[in-house]
PQR file with spaces between the fields and no chain letter, atoms N, CA, C, O and H, PARSE charges and radii, in Angstrom:
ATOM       1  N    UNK     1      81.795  118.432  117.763 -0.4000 1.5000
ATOM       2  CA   UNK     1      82.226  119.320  118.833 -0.0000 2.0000
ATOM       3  C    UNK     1      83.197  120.339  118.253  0.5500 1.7000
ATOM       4  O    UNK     1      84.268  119.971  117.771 -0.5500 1.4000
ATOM       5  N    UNK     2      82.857  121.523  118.292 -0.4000 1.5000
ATOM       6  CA   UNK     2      83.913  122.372  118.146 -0.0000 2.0000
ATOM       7  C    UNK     2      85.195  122.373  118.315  0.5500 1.7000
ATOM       8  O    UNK     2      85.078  122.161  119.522 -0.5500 1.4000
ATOM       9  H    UNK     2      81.986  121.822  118.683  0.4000 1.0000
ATOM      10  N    UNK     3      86.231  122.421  118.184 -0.4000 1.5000
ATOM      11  CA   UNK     3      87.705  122.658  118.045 -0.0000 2.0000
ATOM      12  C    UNK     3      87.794  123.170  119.658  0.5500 1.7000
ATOM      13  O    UNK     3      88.389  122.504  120.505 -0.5500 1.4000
ATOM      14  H    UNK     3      86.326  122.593  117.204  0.4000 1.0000
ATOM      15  N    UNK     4      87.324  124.057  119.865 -0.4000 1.5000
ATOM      16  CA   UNK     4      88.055  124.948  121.625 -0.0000 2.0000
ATOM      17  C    UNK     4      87.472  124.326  122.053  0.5500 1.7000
ATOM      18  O    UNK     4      88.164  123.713  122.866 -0.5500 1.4000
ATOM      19  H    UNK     4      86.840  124.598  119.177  0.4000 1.0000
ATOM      20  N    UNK     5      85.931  123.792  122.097 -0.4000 1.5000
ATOM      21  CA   UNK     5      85.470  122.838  123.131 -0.0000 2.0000
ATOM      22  C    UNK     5      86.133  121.481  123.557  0.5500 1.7000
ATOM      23  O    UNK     5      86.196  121.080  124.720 -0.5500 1.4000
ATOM      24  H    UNK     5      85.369  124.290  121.436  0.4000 1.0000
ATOM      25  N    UNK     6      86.663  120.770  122.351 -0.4000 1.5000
ATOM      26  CA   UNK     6      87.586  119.519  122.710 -0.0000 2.0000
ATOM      27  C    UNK     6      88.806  119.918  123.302  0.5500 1.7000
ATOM      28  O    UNK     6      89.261  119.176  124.173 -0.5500 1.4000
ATOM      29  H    UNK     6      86.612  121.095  121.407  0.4000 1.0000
ATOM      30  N    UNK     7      89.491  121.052  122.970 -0.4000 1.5000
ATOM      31  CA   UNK     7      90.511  121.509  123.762 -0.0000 2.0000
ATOM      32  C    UNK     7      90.254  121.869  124.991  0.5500 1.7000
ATOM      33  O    UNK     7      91.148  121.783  125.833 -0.5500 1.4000
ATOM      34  H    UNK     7      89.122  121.654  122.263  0.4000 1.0000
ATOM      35  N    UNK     8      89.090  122.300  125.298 -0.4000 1.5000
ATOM      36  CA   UNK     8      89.158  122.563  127.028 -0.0000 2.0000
ATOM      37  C    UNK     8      88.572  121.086  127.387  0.5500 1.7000
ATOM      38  O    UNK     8      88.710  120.445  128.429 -0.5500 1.4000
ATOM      39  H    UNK     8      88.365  122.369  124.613  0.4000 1.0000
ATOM      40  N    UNK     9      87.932  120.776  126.292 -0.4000 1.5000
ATOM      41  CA   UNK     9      87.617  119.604  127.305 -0.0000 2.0000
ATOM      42  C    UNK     9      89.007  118.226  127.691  0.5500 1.7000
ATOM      43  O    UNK     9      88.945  117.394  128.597 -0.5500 1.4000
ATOM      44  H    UNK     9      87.820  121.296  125.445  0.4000 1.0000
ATOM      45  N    UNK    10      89.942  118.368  126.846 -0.4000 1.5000
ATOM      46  CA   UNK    10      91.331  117.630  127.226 -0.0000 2.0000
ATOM      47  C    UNK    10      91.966  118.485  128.251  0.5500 1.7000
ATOM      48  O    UNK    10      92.866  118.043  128.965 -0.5500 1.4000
ATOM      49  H    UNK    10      89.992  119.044  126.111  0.4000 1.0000
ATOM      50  N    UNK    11      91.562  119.595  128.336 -0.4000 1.5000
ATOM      51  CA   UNK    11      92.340  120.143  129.851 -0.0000 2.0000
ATOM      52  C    UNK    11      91.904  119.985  130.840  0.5500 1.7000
ATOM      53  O    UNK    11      92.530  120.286  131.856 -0.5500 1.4000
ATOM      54  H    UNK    11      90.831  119.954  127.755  0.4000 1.0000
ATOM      55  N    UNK    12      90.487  119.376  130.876 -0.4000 1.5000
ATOM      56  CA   UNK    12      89.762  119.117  132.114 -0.0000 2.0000
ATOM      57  C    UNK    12      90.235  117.765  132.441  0.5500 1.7000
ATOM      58  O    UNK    12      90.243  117.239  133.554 -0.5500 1.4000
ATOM      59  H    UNK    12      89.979  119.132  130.050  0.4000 1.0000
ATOM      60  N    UNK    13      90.667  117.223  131.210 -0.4000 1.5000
ATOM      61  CA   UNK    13      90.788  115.511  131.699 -0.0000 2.0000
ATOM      62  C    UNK    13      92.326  115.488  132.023  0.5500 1.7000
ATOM      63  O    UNK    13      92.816  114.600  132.721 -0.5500 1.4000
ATOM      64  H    UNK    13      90.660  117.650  130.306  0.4000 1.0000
ATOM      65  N    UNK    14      92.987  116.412  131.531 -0.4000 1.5000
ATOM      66  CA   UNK    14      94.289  116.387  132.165 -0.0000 2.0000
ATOM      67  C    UNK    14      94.269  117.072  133.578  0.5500 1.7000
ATOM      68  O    UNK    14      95.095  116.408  134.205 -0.5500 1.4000
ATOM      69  H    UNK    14      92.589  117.133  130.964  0.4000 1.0000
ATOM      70  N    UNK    15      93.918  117.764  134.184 -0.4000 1.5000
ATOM      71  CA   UNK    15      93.796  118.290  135.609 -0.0000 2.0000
ATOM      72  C    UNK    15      92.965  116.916  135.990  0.5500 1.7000
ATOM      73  O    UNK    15      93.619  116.588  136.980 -0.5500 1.4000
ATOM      74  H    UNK    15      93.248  118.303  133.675  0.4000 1.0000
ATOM      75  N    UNK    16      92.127  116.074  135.878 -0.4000 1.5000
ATOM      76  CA   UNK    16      91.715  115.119  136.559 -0.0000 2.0000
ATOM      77  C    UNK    16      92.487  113.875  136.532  0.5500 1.7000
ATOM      78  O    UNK    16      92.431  113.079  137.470 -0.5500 1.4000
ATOM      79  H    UNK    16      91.596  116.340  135.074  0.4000 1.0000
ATOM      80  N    UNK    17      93.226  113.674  135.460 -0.4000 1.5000
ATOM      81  CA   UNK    17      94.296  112.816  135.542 -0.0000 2.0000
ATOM      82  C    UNK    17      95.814  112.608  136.259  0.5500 1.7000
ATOM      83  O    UNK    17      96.492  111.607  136.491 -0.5500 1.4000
ATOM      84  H    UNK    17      93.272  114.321  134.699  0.4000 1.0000
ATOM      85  N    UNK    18      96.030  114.241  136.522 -0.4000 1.5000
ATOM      86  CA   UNK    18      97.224  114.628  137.415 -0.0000 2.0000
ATOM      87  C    UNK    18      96.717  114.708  138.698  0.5500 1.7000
ATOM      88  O    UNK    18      97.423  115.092  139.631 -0.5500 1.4000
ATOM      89  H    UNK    18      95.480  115.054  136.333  0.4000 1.0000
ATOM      90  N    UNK    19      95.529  114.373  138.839 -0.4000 1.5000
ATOM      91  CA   UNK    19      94.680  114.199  140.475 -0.0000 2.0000
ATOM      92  C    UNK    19      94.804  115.649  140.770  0.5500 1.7000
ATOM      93  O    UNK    19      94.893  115.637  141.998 -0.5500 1.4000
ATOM      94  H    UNK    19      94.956  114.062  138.081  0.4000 1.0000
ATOM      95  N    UNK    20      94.857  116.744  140.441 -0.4000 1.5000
ATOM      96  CA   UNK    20      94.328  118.146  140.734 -0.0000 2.0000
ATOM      97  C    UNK    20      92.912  118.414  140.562  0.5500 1.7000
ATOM      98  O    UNK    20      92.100  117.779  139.890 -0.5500 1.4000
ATOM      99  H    UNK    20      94.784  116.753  139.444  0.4000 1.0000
ATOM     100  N    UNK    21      92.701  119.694  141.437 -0.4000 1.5000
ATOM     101  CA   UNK    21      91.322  120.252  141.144 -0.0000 2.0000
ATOM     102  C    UNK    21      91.503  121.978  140.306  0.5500 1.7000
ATOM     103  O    UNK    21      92.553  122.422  139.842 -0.5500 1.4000
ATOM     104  H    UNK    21      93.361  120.210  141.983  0.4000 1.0000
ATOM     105  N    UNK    22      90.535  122.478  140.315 -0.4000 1.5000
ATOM     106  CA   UNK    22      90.400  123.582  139.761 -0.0000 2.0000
ATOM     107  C    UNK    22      91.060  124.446  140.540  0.5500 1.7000
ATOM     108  O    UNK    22      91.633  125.447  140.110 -0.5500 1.4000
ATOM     109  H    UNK    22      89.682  122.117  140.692  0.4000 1.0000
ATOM     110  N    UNK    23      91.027  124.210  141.345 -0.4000 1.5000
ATOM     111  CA   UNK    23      91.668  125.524  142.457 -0.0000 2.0000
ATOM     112  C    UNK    23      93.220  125.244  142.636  0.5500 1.7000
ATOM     113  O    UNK    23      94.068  126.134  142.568 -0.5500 1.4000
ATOM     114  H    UNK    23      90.561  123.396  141.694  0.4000 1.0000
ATOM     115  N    UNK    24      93.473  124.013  142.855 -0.4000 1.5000
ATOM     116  CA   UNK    24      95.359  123.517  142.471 -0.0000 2.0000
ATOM     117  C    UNK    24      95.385  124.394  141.236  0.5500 1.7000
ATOM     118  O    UNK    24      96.095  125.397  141.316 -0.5500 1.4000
ATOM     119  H    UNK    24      92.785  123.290  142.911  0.4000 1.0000
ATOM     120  N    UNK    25      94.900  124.237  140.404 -0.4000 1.5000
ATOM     121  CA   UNK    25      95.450  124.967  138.766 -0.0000 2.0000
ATOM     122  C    UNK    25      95.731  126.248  138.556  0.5500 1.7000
ATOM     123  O    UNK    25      96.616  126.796  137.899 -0.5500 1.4000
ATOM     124  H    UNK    25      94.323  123.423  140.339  0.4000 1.0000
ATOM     125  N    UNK    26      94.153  126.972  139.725 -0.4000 1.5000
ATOM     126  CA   UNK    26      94.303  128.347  139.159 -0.0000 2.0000
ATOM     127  C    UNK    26      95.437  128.635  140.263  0.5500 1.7000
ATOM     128  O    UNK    26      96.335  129.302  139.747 -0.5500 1.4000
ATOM     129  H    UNK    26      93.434  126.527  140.258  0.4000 1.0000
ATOM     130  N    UNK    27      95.693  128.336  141.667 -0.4000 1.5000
ATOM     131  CA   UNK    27      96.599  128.552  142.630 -0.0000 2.0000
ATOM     132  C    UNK    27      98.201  128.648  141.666  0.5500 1.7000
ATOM     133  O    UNK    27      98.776  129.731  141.564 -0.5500 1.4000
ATOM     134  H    UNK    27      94.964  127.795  142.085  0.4000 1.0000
ATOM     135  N    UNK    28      98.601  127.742  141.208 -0.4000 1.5000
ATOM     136  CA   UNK    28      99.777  127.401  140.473 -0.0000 2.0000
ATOM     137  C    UNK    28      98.981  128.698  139.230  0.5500 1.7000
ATOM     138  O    UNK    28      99.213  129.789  139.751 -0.5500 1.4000
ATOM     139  H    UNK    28      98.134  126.862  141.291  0.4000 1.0000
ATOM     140  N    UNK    29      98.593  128.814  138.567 -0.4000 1.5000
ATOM     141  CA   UNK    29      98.923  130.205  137.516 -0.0000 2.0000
ATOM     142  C    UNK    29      98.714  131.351  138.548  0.5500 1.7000
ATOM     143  O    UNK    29      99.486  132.299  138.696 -0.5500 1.4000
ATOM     144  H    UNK    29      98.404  127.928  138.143  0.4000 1.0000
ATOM     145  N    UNK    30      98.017  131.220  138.967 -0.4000 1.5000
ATOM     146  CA   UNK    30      98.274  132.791  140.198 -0.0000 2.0000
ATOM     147  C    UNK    30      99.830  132.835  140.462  0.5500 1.7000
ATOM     148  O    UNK    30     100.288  133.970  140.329 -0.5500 1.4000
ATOM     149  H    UNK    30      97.390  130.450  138.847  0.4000 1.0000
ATOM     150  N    UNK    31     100.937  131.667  140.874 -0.4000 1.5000
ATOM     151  CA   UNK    31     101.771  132.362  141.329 -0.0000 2.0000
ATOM     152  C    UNK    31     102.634  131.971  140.346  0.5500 1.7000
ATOM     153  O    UNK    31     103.736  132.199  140.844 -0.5500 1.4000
ATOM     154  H    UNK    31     100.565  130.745  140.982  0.4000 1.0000
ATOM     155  N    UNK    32     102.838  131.447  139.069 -0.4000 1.5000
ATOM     156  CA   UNK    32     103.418  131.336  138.046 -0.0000 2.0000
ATOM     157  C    UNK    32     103.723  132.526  136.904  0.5500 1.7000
ATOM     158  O    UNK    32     104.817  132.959  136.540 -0.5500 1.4000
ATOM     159  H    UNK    32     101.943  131.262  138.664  0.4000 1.0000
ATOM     160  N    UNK    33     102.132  132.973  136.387 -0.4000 1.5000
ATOM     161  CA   UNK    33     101.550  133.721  135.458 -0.0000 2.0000
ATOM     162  C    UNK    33     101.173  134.952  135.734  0.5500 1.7000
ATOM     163  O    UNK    33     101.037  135.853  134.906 -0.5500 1.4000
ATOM     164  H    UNK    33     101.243  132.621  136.683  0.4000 1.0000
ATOM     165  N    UNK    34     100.948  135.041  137.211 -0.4000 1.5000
ATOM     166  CA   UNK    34      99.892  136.152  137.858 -0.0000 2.0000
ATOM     167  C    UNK    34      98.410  136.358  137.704  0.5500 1.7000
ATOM     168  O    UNK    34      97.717  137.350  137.931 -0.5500 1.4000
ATOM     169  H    UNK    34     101.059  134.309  137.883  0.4000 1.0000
ATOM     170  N    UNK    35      98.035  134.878  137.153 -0.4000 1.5000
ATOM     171  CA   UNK    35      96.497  135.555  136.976 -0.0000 2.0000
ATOM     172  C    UNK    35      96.005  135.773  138.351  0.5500 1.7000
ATOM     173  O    UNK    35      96.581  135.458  139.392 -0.5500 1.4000
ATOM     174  H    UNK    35      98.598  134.072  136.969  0.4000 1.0000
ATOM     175  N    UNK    36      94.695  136.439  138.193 -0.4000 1.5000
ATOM     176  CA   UNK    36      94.467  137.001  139.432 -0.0000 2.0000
ATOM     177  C    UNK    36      92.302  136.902  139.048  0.5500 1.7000
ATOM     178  O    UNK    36      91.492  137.828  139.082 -0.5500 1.4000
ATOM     179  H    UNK    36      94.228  136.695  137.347  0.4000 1.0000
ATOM     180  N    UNK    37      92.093  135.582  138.769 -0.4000 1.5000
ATOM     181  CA   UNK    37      90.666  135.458  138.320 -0.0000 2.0000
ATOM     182  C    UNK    37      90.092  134.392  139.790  0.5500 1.7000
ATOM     183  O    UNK    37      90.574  133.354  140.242 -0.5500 1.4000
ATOM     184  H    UNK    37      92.751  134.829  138.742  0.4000 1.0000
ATOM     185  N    UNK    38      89.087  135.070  140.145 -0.4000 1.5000
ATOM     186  CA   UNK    38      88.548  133.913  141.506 -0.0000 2.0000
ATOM     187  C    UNK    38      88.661  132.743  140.739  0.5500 1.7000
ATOM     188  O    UNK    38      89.103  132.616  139.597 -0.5500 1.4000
ATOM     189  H    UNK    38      88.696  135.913  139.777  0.4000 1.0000
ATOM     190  N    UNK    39      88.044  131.607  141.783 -0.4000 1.5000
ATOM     191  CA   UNK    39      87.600  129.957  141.518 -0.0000 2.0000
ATOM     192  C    UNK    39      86.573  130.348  140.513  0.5500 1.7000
ATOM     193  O    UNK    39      86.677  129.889  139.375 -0.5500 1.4000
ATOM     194  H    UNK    39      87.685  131.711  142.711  0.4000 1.0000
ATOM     195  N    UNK    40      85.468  131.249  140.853 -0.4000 1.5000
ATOM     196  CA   UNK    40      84.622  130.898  139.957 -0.0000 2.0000
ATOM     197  C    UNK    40      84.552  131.296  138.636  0.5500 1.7000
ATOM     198  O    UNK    40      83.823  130.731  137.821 -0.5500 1.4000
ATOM     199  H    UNK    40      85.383  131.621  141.778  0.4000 1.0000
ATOM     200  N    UNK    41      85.339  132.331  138.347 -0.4000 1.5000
ATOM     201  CA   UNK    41      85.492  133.088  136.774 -0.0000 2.0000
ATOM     202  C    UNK    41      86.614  131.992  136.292  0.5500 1.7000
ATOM     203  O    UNK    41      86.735  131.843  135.076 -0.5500 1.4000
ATOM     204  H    UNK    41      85.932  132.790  139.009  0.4000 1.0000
ATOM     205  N    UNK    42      87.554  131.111  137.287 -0.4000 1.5000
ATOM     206  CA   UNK    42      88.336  130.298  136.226 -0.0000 2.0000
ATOM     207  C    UNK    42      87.209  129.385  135.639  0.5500 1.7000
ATOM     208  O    UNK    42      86.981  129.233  134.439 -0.5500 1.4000
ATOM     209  H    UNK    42      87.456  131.232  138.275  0.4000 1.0000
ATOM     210  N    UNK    43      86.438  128.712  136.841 -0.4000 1.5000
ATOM     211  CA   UNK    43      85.702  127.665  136.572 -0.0000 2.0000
ATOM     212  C    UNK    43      84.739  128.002  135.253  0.5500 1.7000
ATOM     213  O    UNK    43      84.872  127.316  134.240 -0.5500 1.4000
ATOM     214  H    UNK    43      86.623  128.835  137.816  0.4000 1.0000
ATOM     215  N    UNK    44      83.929  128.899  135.296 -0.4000 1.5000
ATOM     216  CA   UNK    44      83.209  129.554  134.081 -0.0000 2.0000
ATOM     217  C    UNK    44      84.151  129.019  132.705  0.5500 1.7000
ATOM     218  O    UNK    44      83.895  128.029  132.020 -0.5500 1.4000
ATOM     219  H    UNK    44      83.821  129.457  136.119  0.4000 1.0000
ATOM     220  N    UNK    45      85.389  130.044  132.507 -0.4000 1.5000
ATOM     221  CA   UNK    45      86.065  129.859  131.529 -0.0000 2.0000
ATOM     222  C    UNK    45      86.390  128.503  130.784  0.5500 1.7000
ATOM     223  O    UNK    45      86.421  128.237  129.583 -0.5500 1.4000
ATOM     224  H    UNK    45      85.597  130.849  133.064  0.4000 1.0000
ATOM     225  N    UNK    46      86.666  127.587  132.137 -0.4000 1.5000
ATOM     226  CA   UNK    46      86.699  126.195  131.630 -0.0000 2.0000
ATOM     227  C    UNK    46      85.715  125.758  130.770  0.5500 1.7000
ATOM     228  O    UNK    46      85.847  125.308  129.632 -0.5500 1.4000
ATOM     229  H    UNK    46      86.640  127.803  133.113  0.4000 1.0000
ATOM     230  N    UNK    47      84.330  125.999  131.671 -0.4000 1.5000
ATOM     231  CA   UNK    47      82.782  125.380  131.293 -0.0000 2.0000
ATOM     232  C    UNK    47      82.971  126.044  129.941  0.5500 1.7000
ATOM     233  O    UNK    47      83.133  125.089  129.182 -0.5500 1.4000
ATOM     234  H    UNK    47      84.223  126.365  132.596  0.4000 1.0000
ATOM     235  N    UNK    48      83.029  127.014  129.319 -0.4000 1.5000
ATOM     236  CA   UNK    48      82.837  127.677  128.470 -0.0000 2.0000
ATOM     237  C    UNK    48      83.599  127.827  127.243  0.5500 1.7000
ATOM     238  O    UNK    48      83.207  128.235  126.150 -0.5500 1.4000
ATOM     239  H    UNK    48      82.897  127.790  129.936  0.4000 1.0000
ATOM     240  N    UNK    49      85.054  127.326  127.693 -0.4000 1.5000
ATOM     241  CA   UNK    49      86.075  127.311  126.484 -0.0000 2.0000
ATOM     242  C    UNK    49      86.540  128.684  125.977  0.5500 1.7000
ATOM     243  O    UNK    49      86.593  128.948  124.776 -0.5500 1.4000
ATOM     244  H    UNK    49      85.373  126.994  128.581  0.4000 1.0000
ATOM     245  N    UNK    50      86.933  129.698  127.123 -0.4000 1.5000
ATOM     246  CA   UNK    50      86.591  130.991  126.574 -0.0000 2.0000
ATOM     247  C    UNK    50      88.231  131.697  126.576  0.5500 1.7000
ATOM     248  O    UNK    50      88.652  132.789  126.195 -0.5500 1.4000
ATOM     249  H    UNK    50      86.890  129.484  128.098  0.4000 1.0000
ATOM     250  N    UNK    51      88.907  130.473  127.210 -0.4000 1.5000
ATOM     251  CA   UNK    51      91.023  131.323  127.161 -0.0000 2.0000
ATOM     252  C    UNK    51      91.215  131.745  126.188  0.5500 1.7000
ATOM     253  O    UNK    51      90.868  131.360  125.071 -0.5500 1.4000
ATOM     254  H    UNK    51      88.565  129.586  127.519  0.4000 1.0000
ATOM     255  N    UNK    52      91.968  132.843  126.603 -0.4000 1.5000
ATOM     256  CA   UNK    52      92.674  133.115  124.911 -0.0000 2.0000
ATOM     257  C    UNK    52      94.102  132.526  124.753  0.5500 1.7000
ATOM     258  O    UNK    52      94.646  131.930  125.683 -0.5500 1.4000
ATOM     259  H    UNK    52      92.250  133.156  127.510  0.4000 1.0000
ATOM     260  N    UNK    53      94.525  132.660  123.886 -0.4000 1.5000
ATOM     261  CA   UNK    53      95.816  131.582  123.535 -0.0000 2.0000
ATOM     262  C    UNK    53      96.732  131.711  124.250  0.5500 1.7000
ATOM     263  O    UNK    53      97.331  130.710  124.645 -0.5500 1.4000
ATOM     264  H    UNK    53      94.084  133.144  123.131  0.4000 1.0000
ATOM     265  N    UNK    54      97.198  133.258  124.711 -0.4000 1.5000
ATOM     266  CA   UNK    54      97.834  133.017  125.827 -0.0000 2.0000
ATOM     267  C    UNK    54      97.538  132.549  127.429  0.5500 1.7000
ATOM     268  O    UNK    54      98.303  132.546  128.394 -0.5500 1.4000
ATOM     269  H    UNK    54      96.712  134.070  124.390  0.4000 1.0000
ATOM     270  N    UNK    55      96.266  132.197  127.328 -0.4000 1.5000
ATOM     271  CA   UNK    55      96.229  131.541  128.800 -0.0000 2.0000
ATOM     272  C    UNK    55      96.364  129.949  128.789  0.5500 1.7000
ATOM     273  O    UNK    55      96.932  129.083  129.453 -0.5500 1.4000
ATOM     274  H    UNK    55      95.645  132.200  126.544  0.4000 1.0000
ATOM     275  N    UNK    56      95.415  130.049  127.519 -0.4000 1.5000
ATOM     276  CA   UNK    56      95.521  128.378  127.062 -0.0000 2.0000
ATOM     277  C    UNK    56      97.468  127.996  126.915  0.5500 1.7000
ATOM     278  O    UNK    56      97.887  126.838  126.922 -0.5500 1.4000
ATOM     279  H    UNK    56      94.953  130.752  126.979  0.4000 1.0000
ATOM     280  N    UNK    57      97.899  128.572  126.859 -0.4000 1.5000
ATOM     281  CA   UNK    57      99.226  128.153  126.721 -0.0000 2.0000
ATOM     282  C    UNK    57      99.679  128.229  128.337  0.5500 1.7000
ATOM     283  O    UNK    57     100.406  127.244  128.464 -0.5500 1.4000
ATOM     284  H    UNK    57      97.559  129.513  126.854  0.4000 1.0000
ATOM     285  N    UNK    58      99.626  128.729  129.283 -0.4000 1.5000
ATOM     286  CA   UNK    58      99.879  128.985  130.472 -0.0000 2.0000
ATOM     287  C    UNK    58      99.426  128.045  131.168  0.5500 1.7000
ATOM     288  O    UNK    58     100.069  127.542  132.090 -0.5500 1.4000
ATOM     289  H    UNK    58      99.035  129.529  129.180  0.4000 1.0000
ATOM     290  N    UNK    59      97.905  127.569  130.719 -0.4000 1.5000
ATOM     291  CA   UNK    59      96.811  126.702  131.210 -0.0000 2.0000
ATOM     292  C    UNK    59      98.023  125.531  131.238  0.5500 1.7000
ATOM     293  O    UNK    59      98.499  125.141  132.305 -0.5500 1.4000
ATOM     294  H    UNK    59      97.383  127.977  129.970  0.4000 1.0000
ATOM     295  N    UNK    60      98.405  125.086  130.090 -0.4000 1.5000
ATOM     296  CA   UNK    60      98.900  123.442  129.324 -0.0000 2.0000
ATOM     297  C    UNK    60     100.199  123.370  130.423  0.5500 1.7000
ATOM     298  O    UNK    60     100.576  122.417  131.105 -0.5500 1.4000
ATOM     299  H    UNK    60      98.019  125.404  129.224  0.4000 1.0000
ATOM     300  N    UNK    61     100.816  124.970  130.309 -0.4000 1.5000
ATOM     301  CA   UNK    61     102.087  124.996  130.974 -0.0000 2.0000
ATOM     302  C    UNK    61     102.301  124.156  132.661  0.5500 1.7000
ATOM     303  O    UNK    61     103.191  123.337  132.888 -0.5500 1.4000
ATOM     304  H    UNK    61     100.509  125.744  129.756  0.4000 1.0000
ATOM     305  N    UNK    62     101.383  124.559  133.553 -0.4000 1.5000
ATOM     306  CA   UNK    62     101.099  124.574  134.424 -0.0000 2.0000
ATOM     307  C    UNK    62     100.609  122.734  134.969  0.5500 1.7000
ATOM     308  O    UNK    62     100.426  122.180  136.054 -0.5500 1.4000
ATOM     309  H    UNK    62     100.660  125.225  133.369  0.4000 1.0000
ATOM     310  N    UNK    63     100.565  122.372  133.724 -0.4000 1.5000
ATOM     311  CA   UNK    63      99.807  121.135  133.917 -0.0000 2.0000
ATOM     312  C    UNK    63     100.741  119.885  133.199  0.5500 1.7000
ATOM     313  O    UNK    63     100.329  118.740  133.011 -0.5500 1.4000
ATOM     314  H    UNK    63     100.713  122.821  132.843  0.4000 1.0000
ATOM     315  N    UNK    64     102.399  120.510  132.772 -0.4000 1.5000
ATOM     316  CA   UNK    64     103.486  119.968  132.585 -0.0000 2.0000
ATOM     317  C    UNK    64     103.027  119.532  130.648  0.5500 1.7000
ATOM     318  O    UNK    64     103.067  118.487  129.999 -0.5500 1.4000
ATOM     319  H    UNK    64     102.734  121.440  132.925  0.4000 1.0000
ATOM     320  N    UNK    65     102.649  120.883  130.343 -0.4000 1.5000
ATOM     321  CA   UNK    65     102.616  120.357  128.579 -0.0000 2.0000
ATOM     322  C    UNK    65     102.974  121.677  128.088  0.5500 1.7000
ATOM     323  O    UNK    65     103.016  122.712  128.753 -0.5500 1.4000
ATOM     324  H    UNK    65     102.616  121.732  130.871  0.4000 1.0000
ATOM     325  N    UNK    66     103.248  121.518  126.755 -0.4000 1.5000
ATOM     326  CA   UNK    66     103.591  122.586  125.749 -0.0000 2.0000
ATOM     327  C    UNK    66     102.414  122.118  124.488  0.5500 1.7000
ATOM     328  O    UNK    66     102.041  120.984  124.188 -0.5500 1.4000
ATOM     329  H    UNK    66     103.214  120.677  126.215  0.4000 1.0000
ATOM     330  N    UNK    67     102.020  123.424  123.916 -0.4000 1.5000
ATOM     331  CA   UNK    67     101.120  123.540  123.418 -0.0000 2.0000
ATOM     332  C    UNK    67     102.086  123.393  121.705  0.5500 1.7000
ATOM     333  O    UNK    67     102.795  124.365  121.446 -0.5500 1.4000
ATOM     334  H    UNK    67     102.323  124.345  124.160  0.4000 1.0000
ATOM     335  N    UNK    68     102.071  122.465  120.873 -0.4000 1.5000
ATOM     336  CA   UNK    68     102.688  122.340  119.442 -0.0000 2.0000
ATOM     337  C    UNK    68     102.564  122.699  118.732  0.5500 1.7000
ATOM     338  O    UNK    68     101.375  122.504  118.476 -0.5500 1.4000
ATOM     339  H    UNK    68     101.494  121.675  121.083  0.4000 1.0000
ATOM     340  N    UNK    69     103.046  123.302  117.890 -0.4000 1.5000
ATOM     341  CA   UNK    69     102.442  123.429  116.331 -0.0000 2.0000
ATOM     342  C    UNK    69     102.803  122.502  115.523  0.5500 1.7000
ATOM     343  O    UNK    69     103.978  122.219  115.757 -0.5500 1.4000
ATOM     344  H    UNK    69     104.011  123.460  118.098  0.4000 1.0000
ATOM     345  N    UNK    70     102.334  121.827  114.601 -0.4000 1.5000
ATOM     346  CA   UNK    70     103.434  120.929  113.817 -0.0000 2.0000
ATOM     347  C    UNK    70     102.312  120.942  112.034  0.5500 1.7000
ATOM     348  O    UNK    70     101.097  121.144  112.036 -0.5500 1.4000
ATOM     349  H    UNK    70     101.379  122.057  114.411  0.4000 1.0000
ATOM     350  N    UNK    71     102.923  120.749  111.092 -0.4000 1.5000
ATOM     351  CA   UNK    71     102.274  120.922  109.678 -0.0000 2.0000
ATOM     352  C    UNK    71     101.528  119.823  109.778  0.5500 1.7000
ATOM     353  O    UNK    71     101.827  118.742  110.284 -0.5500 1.4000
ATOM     354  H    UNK    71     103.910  120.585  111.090  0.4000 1.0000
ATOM     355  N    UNK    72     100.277  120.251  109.129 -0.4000 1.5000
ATOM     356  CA   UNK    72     100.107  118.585  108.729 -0.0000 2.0000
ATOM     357  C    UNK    72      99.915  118.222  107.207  0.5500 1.7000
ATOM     358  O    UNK    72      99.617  118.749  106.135 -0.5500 1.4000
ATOM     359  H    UNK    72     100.034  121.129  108.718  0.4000 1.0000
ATOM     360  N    UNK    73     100.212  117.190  107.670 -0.4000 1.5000
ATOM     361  CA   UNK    73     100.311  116.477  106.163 -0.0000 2.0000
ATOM     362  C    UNK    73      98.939  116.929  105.017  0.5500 1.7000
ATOM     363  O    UNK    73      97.754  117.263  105.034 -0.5500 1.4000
ATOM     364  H    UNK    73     100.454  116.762  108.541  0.4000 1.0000
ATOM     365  N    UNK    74      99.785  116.728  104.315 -0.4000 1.5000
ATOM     366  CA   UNK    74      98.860  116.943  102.715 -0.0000 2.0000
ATOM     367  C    UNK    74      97.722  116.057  102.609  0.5500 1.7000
ATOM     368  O    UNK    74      97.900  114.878  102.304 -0.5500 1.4000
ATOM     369  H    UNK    74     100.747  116.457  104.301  0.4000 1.0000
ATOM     370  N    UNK    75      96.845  116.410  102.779 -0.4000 1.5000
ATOM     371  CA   UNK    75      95.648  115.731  102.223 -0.0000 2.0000
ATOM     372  C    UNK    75      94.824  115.448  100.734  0.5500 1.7000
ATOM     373  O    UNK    75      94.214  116.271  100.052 -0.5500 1.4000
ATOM     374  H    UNK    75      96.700  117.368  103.027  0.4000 1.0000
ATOM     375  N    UNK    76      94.987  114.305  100.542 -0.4000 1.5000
ATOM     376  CA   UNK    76      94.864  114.374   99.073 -0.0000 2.0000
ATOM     377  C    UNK    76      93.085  114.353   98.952  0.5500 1.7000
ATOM     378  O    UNK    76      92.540  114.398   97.849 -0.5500 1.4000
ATOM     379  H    UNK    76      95.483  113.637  101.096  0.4000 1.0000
């Protein structure tokens, strides 16, 4: 699986784990962030893995996470 696909796909399981739906999420970045995308262009984006980093960071925000950077270790 691609890299952005496992990442949206852990954001789907985190909105289903905080018992939200798609429309709780985009409601809360509408009045957080200002996005301003219907139900169905968020929903698309999800299906599709298509945020760009700053939404994906807004996305995580919204859903009580921060997005990390951290090194990783040396691989021998």
């Amino acid at each position: 699986m691609k890299n952005s696909k496992k990442i949206i796909n852990d954001f789907s399981k985190q909105i289903l784990r905080g018992s939200l739906t798609d429309t709780i999420v985009l409601e809360r970045l509408r009045e957080q962030y200002g996005w301003t995308d219907s139900i169905v262009s968020f929903s698309e984006k999800l299906r599709r893995g298509s945020f760009s980093y700053r939404e994906a960071v807004e996305f995580a925000s919204v859903l009580g996470y921060n997005i990390v950077w951290r090194k990783q270790k040396r691989r021998r």
